[in-house]
C-alpha positions in Angstrom: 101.4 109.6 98.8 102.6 106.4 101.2 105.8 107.4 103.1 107.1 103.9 102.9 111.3 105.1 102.9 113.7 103.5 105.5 114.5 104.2 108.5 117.7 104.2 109.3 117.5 102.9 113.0 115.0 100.3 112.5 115.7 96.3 112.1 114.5 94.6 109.6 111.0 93.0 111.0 110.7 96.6 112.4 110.3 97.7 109.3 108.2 94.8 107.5 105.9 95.3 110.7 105.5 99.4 110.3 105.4 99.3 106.3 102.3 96.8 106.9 100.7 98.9 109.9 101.1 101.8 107.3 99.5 100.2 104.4 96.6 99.4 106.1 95.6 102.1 107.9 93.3 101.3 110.7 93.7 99.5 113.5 95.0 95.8 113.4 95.9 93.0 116.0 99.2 91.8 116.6 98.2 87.9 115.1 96.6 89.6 111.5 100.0 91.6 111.3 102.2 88.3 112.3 99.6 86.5 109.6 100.5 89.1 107.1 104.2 89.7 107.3 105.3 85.6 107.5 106.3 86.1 103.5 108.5 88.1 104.3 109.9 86.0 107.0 108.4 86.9 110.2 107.8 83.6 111.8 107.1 83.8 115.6 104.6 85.7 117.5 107.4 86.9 119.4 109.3 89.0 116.8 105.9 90.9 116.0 105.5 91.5 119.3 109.3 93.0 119.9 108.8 95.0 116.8 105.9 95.9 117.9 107.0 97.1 121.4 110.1 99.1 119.8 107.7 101.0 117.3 105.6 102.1 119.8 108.3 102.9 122.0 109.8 105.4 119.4 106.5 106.9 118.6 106.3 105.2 115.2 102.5 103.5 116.2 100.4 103.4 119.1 98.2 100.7 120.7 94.8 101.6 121.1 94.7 99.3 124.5 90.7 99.4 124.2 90.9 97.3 120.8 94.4 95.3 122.0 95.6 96.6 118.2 98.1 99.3 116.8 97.4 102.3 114.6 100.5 103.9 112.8 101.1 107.3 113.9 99.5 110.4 111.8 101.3 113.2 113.2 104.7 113.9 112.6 105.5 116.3 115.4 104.2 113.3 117.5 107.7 112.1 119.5 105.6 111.9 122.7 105.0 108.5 121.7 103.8 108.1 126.2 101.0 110.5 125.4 98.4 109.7 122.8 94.4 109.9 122.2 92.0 108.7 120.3 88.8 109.1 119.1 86.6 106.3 118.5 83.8 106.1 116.8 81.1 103.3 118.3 79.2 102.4 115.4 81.5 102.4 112.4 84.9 101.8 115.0 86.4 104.6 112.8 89.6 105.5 115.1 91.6 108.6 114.9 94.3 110.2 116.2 93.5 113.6 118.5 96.4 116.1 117.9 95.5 119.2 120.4 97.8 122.0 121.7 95.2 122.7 124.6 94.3 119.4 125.3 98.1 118.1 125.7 99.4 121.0 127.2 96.7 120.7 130.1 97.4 116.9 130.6 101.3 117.7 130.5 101.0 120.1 134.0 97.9 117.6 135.4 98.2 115.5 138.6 95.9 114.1 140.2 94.8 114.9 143.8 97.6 113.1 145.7 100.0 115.4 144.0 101.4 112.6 141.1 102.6 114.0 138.2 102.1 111.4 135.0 104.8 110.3 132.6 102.8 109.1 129.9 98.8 108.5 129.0 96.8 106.8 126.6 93.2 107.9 126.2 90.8 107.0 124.0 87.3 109.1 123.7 84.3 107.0 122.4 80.9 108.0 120.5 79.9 108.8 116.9 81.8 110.7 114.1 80.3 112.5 112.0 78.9 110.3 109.0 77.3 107.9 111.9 76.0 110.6 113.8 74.0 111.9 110.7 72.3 108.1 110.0 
C-alpha cells in the first residue's frame, strides 16, 4: 500500500516533490521531477531543487550522487539521512537501498588514518543483482 499521508512539517512543493519521488519508485533527476510536478504548480528549477535539498536533509530521500537523481527512502528507522548506501546494479541500473546493522555500525566508529572521524557518507556499491547475474 503507497504511504502517501501528510506530513505535518513539510511545505507544500515538499510534499508534491516526495509524493512524486514516491510514486515512482526508482531513481529520477531533478528536471523529470520539475517536468512532472509543474501541474501542480511547481514552476522554477529552483523550488525542486530547495525541496529537494530539505527532503534529503530530513532523511525523507537520498541522492544517489553517481546518477545526480533521488531515490525516496525505504527504511523507516532510517533518520541518518548523512549515512546511506546503495547497491547498484550495472546492467539493469536496479538501485537499492543497503540497510545493515554491521555495516553502519563499523562506518559509525571508522576514521581514516589521519585520525578524522566522518559526519556523514554516501556510498554506493556497483555490479549485478541477482536476475542479471543469472542471464
Amino acid at each position: 500500500m503507497k504511504h502517501m499521508h501528510k506530513q505535518e512539517n513539510l511545505s507544500k512543493n515538499q510534499q508534491i516533490v516526495l509524493d512524486y519521488i514516491e510514486k515512482v519508485n526508482e531513481p529520477i533527476k531533478a528536471y523529470s521531477i520539475l517536468h512532472n510536478v509543474q501541474k501542480k504548480g511547481i514552476k522554477a528549477p529552483l523550488q525542486v531543487y530547495r525541496a529537494l535539498d530539505k527532503l534529503v536533509e530530513i532523511g525523507k530521500i537520498h541522492k544517489i550522487e553517481s546518477r545526480n537523481a533521488f531515490v525516496a527512502c525505504k527504511n523507516s528507522s532510517c533518520q541518518l539521512s548523512k549515512a546511506t548506501a546503495f547497491s547498484i546494479c550495472e546492467s539493469c541500473e536496479e538501485v537499492s537501498e543497503i540497510s545493515d546493522n554491521k555495516l553502519s555500525k563499523y562506518l559509525k566508529s571508522f576514521q581514516d588514518k589521519a585520525g578524522m572521524k566522518f559526519k556523514k557518507y554516501n556510498l554506493e556499491f556497483f555490479g549485478l543483482c541477482k536476475k542479471c547475474s543469472i542471464k
